[in-house]
C-alpha positions in Angstrom: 86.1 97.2 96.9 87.3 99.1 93.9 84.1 100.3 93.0 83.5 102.0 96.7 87.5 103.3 96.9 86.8 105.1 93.3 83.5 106.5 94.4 84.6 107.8 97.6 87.8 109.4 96.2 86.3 111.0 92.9 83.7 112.5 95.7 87.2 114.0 96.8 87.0 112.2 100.2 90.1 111.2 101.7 89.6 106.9 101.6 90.6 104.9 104.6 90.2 101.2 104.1 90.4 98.5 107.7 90.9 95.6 105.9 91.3 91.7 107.1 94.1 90.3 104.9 96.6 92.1 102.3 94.5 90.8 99.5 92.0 93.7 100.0 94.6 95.8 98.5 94.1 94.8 95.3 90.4 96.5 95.0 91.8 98.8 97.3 94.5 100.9 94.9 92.6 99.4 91.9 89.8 101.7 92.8 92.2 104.7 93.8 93.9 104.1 90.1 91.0 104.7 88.7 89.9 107.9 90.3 92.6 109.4 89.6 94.3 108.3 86.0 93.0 111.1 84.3 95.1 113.0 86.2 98.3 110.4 86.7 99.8 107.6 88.4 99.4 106.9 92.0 102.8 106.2 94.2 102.4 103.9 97.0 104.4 103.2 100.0 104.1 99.0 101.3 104.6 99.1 105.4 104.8 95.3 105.9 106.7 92.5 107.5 106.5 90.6 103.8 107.0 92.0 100.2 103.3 90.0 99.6 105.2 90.0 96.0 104.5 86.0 94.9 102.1 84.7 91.6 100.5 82.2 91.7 103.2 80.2 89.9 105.6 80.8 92.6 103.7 81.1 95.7 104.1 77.8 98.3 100.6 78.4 99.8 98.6 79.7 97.0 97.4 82.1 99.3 96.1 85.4 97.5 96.9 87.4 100.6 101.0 86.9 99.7 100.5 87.6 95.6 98.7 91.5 96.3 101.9 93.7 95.4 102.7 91.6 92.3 99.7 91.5 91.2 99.1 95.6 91.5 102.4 95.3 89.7 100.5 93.2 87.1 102.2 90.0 87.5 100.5 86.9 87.8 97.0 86.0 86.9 94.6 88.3 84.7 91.9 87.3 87.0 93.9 89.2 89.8 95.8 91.8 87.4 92.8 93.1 86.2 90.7 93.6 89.0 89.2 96.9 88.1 92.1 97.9 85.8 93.2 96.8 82.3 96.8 96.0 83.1 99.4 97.4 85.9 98.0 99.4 88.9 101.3 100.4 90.1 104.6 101.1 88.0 107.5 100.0 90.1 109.3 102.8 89.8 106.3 105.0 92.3 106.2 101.8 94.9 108.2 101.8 98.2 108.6 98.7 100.8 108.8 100.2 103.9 109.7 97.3 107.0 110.4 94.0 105.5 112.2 91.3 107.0 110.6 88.0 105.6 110.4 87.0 102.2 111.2 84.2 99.7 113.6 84.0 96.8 110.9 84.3 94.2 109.7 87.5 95.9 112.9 89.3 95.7 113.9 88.0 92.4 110.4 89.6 91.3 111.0 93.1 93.1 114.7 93.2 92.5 114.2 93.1 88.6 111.1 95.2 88.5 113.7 98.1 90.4 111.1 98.4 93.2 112.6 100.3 95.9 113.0 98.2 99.3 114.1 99.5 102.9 114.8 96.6 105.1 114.8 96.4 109.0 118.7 96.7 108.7 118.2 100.0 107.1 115.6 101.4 109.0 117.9 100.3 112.3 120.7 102.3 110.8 118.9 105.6 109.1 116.0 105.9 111.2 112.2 105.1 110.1 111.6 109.0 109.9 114.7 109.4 107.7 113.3 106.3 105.5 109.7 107.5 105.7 110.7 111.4 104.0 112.5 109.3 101.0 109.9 106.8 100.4 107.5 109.9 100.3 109.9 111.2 98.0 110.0 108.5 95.6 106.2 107.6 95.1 105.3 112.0 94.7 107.6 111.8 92.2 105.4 111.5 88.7 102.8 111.0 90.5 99.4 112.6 90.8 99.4 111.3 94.7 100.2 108.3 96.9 98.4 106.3 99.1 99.6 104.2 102.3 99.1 100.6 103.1 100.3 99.5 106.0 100.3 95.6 107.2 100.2 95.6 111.4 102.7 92.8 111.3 105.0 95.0 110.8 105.3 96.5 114.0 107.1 94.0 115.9 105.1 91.4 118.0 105.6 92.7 121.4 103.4 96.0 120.6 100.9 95.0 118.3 100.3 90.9 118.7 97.1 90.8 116.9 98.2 90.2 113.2 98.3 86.4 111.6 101.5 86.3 110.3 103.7 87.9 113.6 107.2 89.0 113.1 109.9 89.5 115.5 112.4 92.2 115.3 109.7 94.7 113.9 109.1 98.7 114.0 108.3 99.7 117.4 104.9 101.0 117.5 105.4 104.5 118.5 107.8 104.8 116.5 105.6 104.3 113.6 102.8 106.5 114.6 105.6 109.0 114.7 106.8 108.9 111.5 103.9 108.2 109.9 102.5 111.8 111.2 105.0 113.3 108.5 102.5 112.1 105.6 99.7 113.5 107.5 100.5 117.1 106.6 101.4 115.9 102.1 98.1 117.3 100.7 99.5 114.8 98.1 98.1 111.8 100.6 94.9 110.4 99.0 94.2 107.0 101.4 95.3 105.0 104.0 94.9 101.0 104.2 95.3 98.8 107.4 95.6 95.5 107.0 95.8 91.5 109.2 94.4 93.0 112.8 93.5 89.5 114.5 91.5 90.7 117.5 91.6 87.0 119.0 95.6 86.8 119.5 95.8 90.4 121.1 94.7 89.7 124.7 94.8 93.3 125.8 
C-alpha cells in the first residue's frame, strides 16, 4: 500500500484510499510521508469513533486494526513503525482526533502525553463539527507541507451509516459530516482522503 500511495502522489495525483479496516492506514500515510518529506511533514486529521492508539503491549485484542495511530506515531512494534518509513510517520503535534467517544485507558494515557490534539463528541455537541473541523485544519497546515484525511465510518452514528464493524451510538450525523467535510475540499493543501471499516453485509439498505 505505501508503495502505490507514494507513486500516485509524487505523480501529483490527489490519493483516495477505500480501505477495509483502520490498519490500511499504516501503508496508507506511510506512502504519503514519503512522497512528500523532501518537502516536509504531513498533518493528518483522525475522524473516528476510537483513538485506534493501542501497541501491541497494551492492546486487549491484539488486533492491528486498534494499534494504526500509535504506530504512525512510532509506538509499538518496529515491524509496524517501520512500514515504509525509518521511524515516526506522524509527529503529534500535526495529528487531530476528530469524533471519538470510545477508548481505553492505555489509549489516552498514550495520546494525552504525546500532546495529540483530541475533540470529543462533547465538544463537537457544544462547538459545532464545522467550528471543530476549521481548527483541526488549522493545526495539521501548520509546519506542514500538507494533510491528509482519514476518516473511520463508525464515526457517524449508527442510525445513518450501520455498515461499519465496530458501530457507535451517539455519533456525527451523516450530513452533517459531508458538510463540514466540504470545507477541506477547497485547501489546495489537501493531498488524500482514506475511508475506512464499510461492512456492506450489516447495512440492509
Amino acid at each position: 500500500m505505501a508503495k502505490y500511495v507514494c507513486e500516485t502522489a509524487s505523480d501529483g495525483a490527489f490519493v483516495a484510499v477505500i480501505g477495509g479496516d483502520h490498519s490500511v492506514a499504516i501503508g496508507t500515510w506511510a506512502g504519503m510521508y514519503q512522497a512528500i518529506s523532501n518537502t516536509g511533514r504531513i498533518g493528518l486529521i483522525w475522524v473516528d469513533a476510537h483513538m485506534d492508539s493501542h501497541t501491541s503491549e497494551t492492546s486487549p485484542s491484539g488486533a492491528i486494526h486498534g494499534m494504526p495511530l500509535a504506530t504512525l506515531l512510532g509506538c509499538g512494534k518496529s515491524e509496524l513503525t517501520n512500514i515504509g518509513v525509518d521511524g515516526p510517520t506522524l509527529l503529534p503535534e500535526d495529528v487531530c482526533l476528530v469524533g471519538v467517544r470510545s477508548f481505553e485507558a492505555a489509549e489516552i494515557e498514550l495520546l494525552s502525553r504525546l500532546g495529540v490534539r483530541i475533540f470529543f463528541m462533547d465538544e463537537i455537541k457544544h462547538r459545532g463539527l464545522t467550528a471543530v473541523i476549521q481548527e483541526a485544519a488549522c493545526i495539521v497546515n501548520s509546519g506542514t507541507a500538507g494533510f491528509g484525511v482519514s476518516i473511520d465510518l463508525d464515526v457517524i452514528d449508527p442510525r445513518d451509516a450501520p455498515g461499519v464493524g465496530s458501530p457507535e451510538p451517539d455519533g456525527l450525523h451523516g450530513e452533517e459530516l459531508v458538510k463540514s467535510l466540504t470545507l477541506l475540499k477547497r485547501d489546495p493543501r489537501l493531498l488524500a482522503i482514506e475511508i475506512v471499516e464499510f461492512n456492506p453485509t450489516r447495512d440492509k439498505a
